[in-house]
VEXFI-864210 format. One line per field, with one value per residue: residue number from 0; x, y, z of N, C-alpha, C, O in turn. Coordinates in steps of 0.2 Angstrom, whole numbers, plus 5000, padded with zeros to 4 digits. Layout:
num = c(NUM,...)
nx = c(X,...)
ny = c(Y,...)
nz = c(Z,...)
cax = c(X,...)
cay = c(Y,...)
caz = c(Z,...)
cx = c(X,...)
cy = c(Y,...)
cz = c(Z,...)
ox = c(X,...)
oy = c(Y,...)
oz = c(Z,...)
***
This chain:
num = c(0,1,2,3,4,5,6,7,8,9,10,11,12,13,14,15,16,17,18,19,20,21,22,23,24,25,26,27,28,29,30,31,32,33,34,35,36,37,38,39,40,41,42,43,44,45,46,47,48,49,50,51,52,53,54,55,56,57,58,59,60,61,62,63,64,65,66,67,68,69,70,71,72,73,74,75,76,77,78,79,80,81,82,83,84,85,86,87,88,89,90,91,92,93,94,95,96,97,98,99,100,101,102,103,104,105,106,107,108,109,110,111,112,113,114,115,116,117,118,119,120,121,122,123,124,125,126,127,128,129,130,131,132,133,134,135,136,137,138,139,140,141,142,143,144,145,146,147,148,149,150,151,152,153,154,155,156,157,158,159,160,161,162,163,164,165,166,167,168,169,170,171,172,173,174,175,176,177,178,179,180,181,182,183,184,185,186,187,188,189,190,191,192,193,194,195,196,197,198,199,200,201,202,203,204,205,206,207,208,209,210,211,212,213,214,215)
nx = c(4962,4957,4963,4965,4960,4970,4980,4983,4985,4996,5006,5009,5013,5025,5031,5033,5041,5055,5059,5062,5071,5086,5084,5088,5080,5064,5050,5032,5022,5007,4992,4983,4973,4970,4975,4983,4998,5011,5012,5019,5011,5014,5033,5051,5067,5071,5077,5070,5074,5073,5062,5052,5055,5052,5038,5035,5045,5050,5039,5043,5056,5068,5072,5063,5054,5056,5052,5039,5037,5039,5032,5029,5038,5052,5064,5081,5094,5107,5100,5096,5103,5116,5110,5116,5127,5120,5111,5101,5106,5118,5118,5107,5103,5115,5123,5115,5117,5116,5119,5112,5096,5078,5063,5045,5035,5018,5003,4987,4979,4986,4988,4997,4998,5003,5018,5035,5047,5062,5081,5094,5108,5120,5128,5126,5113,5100,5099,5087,5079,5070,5063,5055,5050,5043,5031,5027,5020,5006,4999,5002,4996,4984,4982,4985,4976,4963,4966,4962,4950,4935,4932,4922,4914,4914,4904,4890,4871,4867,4878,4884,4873,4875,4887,4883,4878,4888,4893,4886,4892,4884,4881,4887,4875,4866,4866,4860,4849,4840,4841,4837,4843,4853,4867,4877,4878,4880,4893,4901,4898,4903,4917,4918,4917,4930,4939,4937,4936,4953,4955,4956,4948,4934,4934,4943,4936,4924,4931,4937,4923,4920,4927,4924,4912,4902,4893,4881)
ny = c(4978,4972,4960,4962,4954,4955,4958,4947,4938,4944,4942,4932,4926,4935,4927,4915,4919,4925,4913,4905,4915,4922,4937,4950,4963,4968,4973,4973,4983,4994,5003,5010,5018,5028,5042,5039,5037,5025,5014,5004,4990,4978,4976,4973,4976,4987,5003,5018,5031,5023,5015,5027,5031,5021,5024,5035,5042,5035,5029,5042,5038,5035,5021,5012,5015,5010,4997,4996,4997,4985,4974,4960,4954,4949,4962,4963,4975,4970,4969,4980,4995,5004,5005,5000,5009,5022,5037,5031,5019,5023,5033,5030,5014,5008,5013,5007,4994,4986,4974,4970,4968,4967,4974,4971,4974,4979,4978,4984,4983,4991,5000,5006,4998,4991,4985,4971,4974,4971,4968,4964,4957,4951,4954,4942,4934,4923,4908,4900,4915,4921,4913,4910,4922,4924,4915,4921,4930,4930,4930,4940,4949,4951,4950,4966,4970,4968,4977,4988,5006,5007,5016,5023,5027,5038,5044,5054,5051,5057,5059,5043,5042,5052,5044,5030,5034,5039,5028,5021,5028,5044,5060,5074,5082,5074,5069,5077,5081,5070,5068,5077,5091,5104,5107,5111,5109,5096,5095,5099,5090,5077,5083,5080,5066,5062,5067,5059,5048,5046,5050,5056,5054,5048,5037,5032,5033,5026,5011,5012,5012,4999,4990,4995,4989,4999,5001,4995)
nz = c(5128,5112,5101,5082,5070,5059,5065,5072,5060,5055,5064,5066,5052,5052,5064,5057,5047,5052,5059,5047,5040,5041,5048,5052,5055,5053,5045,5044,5032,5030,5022,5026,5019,5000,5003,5014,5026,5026,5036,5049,5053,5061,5067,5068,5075,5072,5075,5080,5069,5057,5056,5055,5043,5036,5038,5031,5021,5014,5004,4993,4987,4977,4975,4981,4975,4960,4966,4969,4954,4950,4959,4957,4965,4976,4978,4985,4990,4983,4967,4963,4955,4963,4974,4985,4988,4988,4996,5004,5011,5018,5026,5033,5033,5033,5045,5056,5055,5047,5033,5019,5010,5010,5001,4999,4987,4988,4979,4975,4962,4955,4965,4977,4993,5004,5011,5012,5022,5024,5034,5035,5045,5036,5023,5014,5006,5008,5001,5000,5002,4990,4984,4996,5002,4990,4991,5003,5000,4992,5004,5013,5003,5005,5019,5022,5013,5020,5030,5022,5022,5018,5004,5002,5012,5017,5009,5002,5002,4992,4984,4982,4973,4962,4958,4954,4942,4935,4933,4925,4913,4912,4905,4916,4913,4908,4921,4928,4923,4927,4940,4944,4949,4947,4934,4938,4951,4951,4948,4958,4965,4959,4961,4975,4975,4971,4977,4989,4986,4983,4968,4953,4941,4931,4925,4935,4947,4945,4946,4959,4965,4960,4966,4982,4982,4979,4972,4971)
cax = c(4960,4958,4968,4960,4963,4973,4987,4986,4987,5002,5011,5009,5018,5032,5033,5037,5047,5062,5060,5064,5077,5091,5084,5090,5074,5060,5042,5025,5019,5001,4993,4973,4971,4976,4978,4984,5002,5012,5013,5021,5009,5021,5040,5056,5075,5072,5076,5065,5074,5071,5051,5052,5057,5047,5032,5033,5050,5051,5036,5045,5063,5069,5073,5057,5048,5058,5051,5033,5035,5040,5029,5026,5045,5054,5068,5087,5099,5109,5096,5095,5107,5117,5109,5123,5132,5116,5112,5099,5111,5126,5115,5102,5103,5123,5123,5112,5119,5113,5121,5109,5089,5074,5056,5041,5027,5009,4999,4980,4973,4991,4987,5002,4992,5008,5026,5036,5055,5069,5086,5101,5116,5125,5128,5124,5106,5099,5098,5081,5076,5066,5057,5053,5044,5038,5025,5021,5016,5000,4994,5003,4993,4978,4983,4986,4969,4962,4967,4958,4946,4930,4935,4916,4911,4911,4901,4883,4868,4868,4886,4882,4865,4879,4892,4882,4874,4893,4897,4882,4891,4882,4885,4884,4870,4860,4864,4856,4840,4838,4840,4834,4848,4859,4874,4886,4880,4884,4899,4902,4898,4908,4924,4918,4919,4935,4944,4934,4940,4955,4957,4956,4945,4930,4936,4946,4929,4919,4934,4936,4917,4916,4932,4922,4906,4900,4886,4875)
cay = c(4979,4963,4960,4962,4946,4956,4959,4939,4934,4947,4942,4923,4924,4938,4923,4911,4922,4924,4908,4903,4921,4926,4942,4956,4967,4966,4976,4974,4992,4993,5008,5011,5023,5031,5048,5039,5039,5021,5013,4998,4988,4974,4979,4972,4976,4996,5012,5026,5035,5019,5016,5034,5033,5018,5027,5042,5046,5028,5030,5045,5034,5033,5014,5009,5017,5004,4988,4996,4996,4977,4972,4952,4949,4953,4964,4966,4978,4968,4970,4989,4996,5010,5008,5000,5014,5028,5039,5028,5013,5026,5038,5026,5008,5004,5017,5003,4988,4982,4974,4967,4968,4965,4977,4969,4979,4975,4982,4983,4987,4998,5005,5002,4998,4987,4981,4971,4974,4963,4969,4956,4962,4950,4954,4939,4933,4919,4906,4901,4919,4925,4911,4910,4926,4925,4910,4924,4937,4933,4929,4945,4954,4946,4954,4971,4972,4969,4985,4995,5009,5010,5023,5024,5027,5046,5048,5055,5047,5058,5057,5039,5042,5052,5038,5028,5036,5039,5022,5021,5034,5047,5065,5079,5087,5069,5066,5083,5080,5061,5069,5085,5096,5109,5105,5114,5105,5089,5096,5097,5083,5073,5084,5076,5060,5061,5069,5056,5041,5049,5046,5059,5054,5046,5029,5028,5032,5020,5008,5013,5011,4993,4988,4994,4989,5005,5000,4988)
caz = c(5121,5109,5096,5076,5067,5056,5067,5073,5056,5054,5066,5064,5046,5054,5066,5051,5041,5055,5059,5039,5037,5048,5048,5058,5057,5049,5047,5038,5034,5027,5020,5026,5011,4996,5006,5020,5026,5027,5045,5050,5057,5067,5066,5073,5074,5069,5079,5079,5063,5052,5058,5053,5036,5033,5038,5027,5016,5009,4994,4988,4986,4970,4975,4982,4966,4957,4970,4967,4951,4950,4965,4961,4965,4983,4976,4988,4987,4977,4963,4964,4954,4965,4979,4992,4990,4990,5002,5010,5015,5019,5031,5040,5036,5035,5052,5060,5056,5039,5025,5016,5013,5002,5001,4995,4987,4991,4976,4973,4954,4953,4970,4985,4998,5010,5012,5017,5022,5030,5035,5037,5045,5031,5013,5009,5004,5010,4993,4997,5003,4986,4985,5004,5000,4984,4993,5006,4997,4993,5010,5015,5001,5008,5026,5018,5010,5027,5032,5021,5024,5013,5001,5000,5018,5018,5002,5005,5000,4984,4980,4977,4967,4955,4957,4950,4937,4932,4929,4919,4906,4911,4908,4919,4909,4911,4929,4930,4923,4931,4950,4945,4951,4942,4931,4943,4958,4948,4945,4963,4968,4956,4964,4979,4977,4965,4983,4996,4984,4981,4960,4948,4934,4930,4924,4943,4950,4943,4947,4966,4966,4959,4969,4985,4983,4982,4967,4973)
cx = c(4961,4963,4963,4965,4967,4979,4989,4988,4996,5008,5014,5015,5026,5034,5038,5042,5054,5062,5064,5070,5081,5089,5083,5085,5070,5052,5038,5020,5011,5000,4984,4969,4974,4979,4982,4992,5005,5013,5013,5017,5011,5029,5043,5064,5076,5073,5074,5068,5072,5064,5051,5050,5053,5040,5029,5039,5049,5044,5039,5052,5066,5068,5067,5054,5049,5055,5043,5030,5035,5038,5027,5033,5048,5062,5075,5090,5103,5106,5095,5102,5111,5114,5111,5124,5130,5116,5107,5102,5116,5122,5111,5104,5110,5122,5120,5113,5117,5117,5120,5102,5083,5066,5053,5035,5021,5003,4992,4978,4980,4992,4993,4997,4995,5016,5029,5044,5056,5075,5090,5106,5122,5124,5126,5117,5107,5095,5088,5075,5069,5060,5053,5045,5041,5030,5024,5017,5009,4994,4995,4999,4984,4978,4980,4978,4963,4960,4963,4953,4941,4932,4927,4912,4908,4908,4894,4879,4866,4873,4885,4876,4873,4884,4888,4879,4882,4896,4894,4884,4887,4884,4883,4876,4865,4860,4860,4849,4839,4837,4839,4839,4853,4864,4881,4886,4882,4891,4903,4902,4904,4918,4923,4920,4925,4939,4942,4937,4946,4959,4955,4952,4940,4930,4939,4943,4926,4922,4935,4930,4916,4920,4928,4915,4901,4893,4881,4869)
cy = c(4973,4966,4959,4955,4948,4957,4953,4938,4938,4944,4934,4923,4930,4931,4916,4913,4923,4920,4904,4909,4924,4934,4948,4962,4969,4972,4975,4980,4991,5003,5010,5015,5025,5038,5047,5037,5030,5019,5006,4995,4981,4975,4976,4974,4982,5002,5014,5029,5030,5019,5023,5036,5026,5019,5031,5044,5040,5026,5034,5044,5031,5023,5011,5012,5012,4995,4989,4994,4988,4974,4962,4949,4953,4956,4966,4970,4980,4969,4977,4993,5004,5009,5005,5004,5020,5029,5036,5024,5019,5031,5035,5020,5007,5004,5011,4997,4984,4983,4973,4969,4968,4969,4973,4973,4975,4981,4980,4987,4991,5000,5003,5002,4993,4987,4977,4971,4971,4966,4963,4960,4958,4950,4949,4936,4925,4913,4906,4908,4921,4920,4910,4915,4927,4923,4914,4928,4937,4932,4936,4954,4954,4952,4962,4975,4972,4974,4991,4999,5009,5015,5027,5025,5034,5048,5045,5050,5051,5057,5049,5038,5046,5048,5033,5029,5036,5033,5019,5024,5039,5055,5070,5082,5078,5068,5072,5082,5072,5064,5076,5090,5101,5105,5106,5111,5098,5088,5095,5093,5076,5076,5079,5070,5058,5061,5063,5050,5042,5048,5055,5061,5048,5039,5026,5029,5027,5013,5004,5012,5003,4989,4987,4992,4993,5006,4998,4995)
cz = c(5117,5102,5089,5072,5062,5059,5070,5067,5054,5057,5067,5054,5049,5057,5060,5047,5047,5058,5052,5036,5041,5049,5055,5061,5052,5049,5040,5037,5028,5025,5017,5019,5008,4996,5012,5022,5026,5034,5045,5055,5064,5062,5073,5073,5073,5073,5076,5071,5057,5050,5053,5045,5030,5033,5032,5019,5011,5001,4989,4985,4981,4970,4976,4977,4962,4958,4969,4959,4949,4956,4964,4963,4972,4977,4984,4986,4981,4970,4960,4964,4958,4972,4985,4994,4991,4995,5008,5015,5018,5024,5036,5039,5038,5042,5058,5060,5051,5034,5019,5018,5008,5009,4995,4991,4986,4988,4974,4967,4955,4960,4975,4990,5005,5009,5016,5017,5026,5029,5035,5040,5046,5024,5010,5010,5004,5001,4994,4999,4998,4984,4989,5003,4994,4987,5001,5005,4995,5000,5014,5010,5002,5014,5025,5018,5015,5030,5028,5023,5017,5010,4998,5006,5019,5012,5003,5001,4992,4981,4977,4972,4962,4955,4953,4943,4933,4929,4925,4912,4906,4911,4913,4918,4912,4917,4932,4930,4926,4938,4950,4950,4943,4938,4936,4950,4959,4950,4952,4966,4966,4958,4971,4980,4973,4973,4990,4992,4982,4972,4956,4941,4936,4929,4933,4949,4952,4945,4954,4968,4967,4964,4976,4987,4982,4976,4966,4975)
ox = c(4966,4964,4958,4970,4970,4984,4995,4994,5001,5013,5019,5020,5032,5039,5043,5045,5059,5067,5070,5074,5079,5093,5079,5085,5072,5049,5039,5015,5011,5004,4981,4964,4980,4983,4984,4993,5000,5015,5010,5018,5008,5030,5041,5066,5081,5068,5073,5063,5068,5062,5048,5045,5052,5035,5024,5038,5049,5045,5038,5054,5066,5065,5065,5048,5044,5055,5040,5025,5031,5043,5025,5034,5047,5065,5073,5090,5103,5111,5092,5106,5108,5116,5108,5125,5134,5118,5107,5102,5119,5126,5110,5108,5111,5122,5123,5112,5116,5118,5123,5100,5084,5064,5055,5030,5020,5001,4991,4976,4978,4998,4991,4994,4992,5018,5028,5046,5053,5075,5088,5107,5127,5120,5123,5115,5112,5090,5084,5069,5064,5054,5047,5039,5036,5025,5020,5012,5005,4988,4991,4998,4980,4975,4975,4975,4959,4954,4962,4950,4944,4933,4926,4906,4903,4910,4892,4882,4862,4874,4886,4876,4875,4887,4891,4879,4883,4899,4896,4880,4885,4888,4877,4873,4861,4855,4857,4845,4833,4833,4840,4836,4854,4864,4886,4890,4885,4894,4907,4907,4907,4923,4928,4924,4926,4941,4946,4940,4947,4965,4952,4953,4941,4925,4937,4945,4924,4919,4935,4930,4914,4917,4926,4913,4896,4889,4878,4863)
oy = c(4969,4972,4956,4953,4943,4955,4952,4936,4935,4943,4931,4919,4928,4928,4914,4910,4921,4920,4901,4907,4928,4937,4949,4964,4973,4974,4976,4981,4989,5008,5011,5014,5025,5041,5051,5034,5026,5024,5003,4997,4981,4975,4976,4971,4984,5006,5014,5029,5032,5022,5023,5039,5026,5017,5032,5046,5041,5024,5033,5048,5025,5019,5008,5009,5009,4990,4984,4991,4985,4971,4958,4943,4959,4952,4971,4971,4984,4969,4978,4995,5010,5013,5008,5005,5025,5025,5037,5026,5016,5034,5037,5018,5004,5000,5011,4993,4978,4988,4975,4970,4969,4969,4971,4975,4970,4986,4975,4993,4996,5002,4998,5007,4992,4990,4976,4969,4969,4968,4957,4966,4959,4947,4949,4936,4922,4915,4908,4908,4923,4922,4908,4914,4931,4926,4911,4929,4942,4933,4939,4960,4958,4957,4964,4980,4977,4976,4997,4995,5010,5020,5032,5024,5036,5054,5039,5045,5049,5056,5048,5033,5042,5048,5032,5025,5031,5032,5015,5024,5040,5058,5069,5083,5077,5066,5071,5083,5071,5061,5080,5093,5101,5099,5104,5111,5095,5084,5091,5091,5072,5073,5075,5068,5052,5056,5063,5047,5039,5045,5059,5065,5043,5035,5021,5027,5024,5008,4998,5010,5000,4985,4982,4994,4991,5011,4998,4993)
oz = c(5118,5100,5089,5072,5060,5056,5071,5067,5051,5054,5069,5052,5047,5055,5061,5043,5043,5062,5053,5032,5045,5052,5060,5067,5048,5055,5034,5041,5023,5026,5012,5016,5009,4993,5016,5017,5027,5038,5041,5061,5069,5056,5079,5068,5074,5074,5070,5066,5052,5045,5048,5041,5024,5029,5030,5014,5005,4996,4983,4981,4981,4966,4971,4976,4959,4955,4967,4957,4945,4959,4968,4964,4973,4973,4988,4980,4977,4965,4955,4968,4956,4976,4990,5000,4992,4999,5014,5021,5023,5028,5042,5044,5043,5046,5063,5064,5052,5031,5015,5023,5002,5014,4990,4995,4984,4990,4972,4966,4958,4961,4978,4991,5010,5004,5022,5012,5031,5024,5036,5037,5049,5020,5005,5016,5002,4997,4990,4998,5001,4983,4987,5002,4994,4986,5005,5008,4997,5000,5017,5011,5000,5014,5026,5020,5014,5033,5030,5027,5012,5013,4995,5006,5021,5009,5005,4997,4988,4975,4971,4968,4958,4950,4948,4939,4929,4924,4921,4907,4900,4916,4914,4923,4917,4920,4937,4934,4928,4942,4955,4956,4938,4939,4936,4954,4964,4952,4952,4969,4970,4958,4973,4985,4971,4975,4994,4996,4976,4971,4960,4937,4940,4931,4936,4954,4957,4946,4955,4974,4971,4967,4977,4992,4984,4975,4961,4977)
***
């Protein structure tokens, strides 16, 4: 099986960053879609419960809500008030041998779309660590973006005849008479491609649209 240039170039920069961070264990987790679950695409130092909790519990984490919302800066522990002595570190990480650790978030247009996490298993933080990572991030949000799926691949060949009409401003009632169908099969269609790009509204349609190309 060959290897996708994505997972050489991943693991060429893991290779540079524990060369550059004492780091005890470390994963770069991507995140193919916006319905799709997180997965560490190379990972090292983690038992199974970890992996676990970076695949799936770790977006709904009060703390990592905090690192997404401030995604151009790697945020530690230390940074994150309370959460040494929360029940993350005190049930999984401590348990494993981490004193210390910094999550990066890897967002597109708002959207999380990567990470990347480092454990240490010493309290203290390596001085040039934040800027080590600041000067990866954007090769790792590069990586990241890589990984996506078309969020326009499963949308038929009429869903984009009304995808576009949509980003033209138009309403249902005109996309109706322009392709000569109903108003309520419009209607449907437009849930379609609201659940197939997963966004909710017509502005983050037409967004996800121009994002993937999906207008030409």
């Amino acid at each position: 099986m060959t290897t996708s240039p994505t997972a050489v170039g991943a693991e060429w920069l893991i290779e540079l960053t524990r060369a550059a961070l004492p780091t005890a264990a470390g994963a770069f987790c991507v995140r193919p879609s916006a319905r799709a679950p997180m997965r560490p695409l190379i990972a090292w130092g983690y038992r199974e419960p970890v992996r676990r909790f970076l695949s799936s519990a770790i977006v709904s984490d009060p703390a990592f809500t905090a690192v997404v919302a401030d995604p151009d800066r790697p945020l530690f522990w230390e940074d994150l008030p309370g959460f040494r002595n929360g029940p993350t570190v005190r049930s999984l990480l401590a348990p494993a041998g981490f004193r210390e650790g910094t999550s990066m978030a890897l967002t597109n247009g708002g959207e999380l779309i990567g990470a990347m996490h480092l454990s240490f298993d010493s309290p203290d933080v390596p001085t040039h660590a934040r800027r080590f990572l600041a000067c990866m991030r954007p090769r790792l949000l590069e990586l990241a973006r890589g990984t996506r799926e078309p969020s326009g691949a499963a949308l038929t060949r009429r869903e984009l005849d009304v995808l576009r009409l949509l980003a033209d401003g138009a309403t249902n009632r005109r996309i109706a008479g322009t392709l000569g169908i109903a108003a309520s099969t419009v209607g449907s269609h437009v849930e379609h491609i609201y659940a197939k790009l997963g966004v909710s509204s017509r502005a983050a349609a037409v967004a996800a649209a121009a994002r993937d190309h999906l207008l030409r």
